[in-house]
C-alpha positions in Angstrom: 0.0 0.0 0.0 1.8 3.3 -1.3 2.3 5.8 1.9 -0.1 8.3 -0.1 -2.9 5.9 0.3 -2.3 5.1 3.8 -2.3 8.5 4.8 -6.0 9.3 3.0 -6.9 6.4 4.8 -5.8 7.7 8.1 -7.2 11.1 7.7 -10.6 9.9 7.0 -10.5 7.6 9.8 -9.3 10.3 11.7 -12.5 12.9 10.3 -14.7 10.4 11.5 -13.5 10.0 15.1 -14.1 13.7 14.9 -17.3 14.0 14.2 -18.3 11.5 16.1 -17.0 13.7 19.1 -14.6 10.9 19.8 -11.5 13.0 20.8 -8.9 10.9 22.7 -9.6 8.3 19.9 -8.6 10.9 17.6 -5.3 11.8 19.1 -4.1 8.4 19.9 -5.0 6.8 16.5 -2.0 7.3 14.8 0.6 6.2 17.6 -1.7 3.4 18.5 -1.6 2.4 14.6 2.3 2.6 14.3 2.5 0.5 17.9 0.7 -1.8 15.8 2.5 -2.1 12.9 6.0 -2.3 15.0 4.9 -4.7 17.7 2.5 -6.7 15.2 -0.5 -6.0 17.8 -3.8 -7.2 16.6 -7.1 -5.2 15.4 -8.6 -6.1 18.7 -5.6 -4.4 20.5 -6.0 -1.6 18.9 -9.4 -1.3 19.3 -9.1 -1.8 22.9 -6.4 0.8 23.3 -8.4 3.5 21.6 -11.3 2.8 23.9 -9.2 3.1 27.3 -7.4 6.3 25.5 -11.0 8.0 24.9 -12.2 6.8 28.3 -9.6 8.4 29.9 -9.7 11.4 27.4 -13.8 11.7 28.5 -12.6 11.2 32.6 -10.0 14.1 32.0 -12.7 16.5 30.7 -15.3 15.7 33.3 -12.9 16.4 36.1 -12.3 19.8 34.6 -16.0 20.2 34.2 -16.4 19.4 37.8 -13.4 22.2 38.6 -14.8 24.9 36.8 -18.5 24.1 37.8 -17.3 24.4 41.6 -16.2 27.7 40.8 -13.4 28.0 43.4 -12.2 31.3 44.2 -9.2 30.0 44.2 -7.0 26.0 44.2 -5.9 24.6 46.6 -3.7 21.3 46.7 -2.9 19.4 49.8 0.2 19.2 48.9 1.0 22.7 49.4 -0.5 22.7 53.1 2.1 22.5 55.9 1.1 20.2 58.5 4.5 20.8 60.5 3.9 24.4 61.6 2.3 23.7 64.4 1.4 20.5 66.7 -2.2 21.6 66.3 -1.7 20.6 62.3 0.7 18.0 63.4 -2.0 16.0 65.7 -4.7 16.1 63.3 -2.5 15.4 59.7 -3.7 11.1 59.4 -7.3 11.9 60.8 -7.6 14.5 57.5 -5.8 12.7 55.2 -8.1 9.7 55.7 -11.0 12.2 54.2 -9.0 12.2 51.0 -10.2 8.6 50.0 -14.0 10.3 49.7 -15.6 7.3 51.6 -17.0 10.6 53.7 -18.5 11.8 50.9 -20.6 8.0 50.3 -21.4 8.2 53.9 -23.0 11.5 54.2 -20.1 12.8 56.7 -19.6 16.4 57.4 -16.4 17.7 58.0 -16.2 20.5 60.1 -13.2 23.5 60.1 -13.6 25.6 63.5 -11.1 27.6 64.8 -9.4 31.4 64.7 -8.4 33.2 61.7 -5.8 32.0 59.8 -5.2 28.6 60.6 -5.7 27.1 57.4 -9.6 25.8 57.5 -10.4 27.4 54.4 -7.5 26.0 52.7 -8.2 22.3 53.9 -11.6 22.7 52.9 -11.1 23.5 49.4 -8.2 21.1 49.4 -11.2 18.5 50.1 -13.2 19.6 47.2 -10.4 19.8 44.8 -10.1 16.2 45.7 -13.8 15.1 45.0 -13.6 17.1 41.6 -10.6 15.0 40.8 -12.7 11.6 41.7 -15.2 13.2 39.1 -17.7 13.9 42.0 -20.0 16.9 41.7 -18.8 19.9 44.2 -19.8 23.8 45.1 -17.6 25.9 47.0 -18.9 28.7 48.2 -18.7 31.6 51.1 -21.8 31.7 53.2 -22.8 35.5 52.5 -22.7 34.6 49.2 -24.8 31.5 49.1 -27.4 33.9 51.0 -27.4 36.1 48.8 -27.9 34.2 46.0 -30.7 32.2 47.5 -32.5 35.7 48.5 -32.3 36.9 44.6 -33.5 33.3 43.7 -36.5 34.3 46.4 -37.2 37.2 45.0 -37.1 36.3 41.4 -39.1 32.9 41.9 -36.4 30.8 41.3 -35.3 29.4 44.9 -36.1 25.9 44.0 -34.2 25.9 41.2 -31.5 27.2 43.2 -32.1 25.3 46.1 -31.6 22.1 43.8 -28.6 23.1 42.6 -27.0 23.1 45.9 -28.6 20.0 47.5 -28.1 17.9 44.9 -24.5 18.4 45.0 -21.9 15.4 46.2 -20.1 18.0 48.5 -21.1 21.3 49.4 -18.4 23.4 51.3 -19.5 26.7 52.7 -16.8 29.0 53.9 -17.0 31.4 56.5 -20.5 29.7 58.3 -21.9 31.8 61.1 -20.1 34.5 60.5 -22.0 37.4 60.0 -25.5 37.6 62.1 -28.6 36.9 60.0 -31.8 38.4 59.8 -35.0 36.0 60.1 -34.8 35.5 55.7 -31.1 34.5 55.7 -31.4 31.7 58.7 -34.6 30.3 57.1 -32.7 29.8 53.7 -29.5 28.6 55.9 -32.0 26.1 57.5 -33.3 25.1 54.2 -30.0 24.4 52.5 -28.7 22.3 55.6 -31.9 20.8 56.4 -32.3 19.1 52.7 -28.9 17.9 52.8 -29.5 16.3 56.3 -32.3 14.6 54.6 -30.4 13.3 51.7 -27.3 11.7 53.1 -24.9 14.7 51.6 -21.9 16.1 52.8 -21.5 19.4 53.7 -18.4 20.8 54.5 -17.9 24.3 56.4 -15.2 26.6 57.9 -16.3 28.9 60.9 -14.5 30.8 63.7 -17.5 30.7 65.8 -18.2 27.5 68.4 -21.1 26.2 68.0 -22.2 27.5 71.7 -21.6 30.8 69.8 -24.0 30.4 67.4 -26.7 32.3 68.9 -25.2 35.3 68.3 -25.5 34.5 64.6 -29.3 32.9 64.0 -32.1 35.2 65.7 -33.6 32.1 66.7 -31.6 29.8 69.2 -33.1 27.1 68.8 -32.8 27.3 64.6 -28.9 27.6 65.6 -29.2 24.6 67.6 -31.2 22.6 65.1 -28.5 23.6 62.4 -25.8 22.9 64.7 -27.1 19.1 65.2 -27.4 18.4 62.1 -24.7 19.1 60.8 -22.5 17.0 63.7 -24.8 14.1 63.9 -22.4 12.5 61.0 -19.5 14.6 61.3 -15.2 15.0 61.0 -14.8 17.5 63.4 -11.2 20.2 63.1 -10.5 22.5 65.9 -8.1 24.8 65.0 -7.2 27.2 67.7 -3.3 26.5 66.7 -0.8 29.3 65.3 -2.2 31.1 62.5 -0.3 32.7 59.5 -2.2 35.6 59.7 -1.5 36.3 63.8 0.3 39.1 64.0 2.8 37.3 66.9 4.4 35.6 64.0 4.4 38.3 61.0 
């Protein structure tokens, strides 16, 4: 077969992977076919190559889907984190890490950030959720005012169960910042509502706070819709203190 031939034929193989929306197929094809050719591999070889090349090609996408629809404000990688600054970080290094195999996520378990400023909840949280995107999992990151606020507008436009949806339904919700700022009667109903849902469905909802929960009541306008909140969220629960040495105390700038 002259190498003119060959090549037309390879080209409108390759058109055809294309259009059938077959990328990874596409860009393996014409290593997998010399492989072939040099190894003497057999049509069913190749074949089965191309699949595993465009399932991972399809698995590489969706993870990047996932990363994008989190919308992280920003990445963060465990491997970055340094669990050696302080024994706080030191003591509770193997009880994290275990989160990172996602069985939490299959159990409906919570994990929980509390502590002071600067400690590094926020960053452990999101290293969590970069973790489920990369296990293709479906994951929102988000700050607590701004999950209010977008559930208000939703209110206000008649789309909060549309909106509501979106955030239940999700394999792992982290909220930053929880019981932060005090909320009006609205704000803790919607809080309730979010948390409540997710209770019901076995989900996992991760949160950073600098409030204990014995605090809360200086957040919700109702105690016992703090309290209510507060139980459900540690009835399955991980649970992080971190009151160590903080990056952003200003003993050690």
């Amino acid at each position: 077969m002259s190498d003119d031939l060959e090549d037309d034929r390879f080209a409108a193989a390759f058109e055809k992977l294309k259009w059938l929306r077959l990328p990874g197929m596409a860009r393996a094809l014409r290593a997998l076919l010399a492989r072939a050719r040099d190894e003497n591999r057999s049509a069913l070889d190749v074949v089965s190559e191309l699949c595993d090349e465009e399932r991972a090609s399809r698995f590489k996408s969706a993870v990047q889907k996932r990363i994008r629809d989190a919308r992280f404000p920003e990445l963060n990688t465990i491997d970055a984190f340094d669990f050696d600054y302080c024994p706080v970080r030191k003591k509770m290094r193997a009880r994290y890490l275990a989160l990172h195999d996602l069985d939490f996520i299959t159990n409906g378990v919570n994990p929980l950030f509390i502590g002071t400023p600067g400690t590094g909840k926020t960053f452990l949280a999101r290293s969590l959720a970069f973790r489920a995107c990369q296990a293709n999992r479906k994951v929102i990151v988000v700050s607590a005012p701004k999950l209010l606020n977008e559930l208000h507008g939703a209110e206000i436009h008649g789309a909060l169960e549309k909106r509501i949806v979106r955030y239940v339904r999700a394999d792992l919700l982290v909220i930053d910042d929880f019981a932060l700022l005090a909320m009006d009667a609205a704000q803790a109903k919607l809080a309730f509502q979010v948390i409540s849902e997710r209770y019901d469905h076995r989900r996992s909802t991760a949160i950073t706070t600098n409030r204990a929960f014995k605090d809360w009541t200086k957040v919700f306008p109702d105690a016992l819709n703090a309290q209510v909140i507060a139980e459900r969220l540690t009835e399955r629960s991980e649970v992080f203190l971190m009151n160590g040495k903080g990056h952003r105390d200003p003993k050690n700038l």
